[in-house]
Residue, then its C-alpha position, 0 to 999 in steps of 0.5 A: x477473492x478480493x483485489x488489489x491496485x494502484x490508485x492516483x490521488x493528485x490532489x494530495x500527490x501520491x499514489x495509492x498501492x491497496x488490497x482488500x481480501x474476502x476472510x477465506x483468502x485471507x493470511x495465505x500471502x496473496x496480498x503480499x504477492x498481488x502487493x510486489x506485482x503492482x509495486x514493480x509495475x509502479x516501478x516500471x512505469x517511472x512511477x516515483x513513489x507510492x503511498x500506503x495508507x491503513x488504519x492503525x488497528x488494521x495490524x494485519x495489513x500494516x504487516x503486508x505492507x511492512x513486508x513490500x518494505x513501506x517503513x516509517x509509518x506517519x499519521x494521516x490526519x486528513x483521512x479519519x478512516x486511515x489512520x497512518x501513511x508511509x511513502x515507498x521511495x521508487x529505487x529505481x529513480 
């Protein structure tokens, strides 16, 4: 049906929360379910901030992870195939 996970990019100092559904399990919230789950394990492990990462036309995604609470979108210039990045703030550190 598709995955979704964390991914450490140390060269840029973030880590990457990302989802990619196959069309038929698409629109029926398991990103958004699979999303909160790798969030509050982040969360556990001390983790102390976690990036998103999507294209600017990808509004589907931007609203997935609008609704684990990423705000504040910026643009990315150093990846031409994402476009924007907003930083997630670990409440619990």
């Amino acid at each position: 049906m598709g995955w979704c996970g964390l991914k450490d990019h140390p060269d840029e100092g973030y880590v990457d929360l990302g989802f990619r559904l196959l069309r038929e399990y698409r629109g029926n919230g398991y990103a958004t379910e699979a999303g909160k789950a790798c969030i509050e394990w982040a969360w556990k492990k001390g983790i102390p901030h976690l990036a998103g990462r999507v294209m600017e036309s990808n509004v589907k995604s931007i609203r997935v992870l609008e609704k684990l609470g990423f705000r504040d979108w910026q643009p990315l210039e150093a990846d031409e195939h994402c476009g924007l990045i907003s930083i997630l703030k670990n409440p619990r550190s």
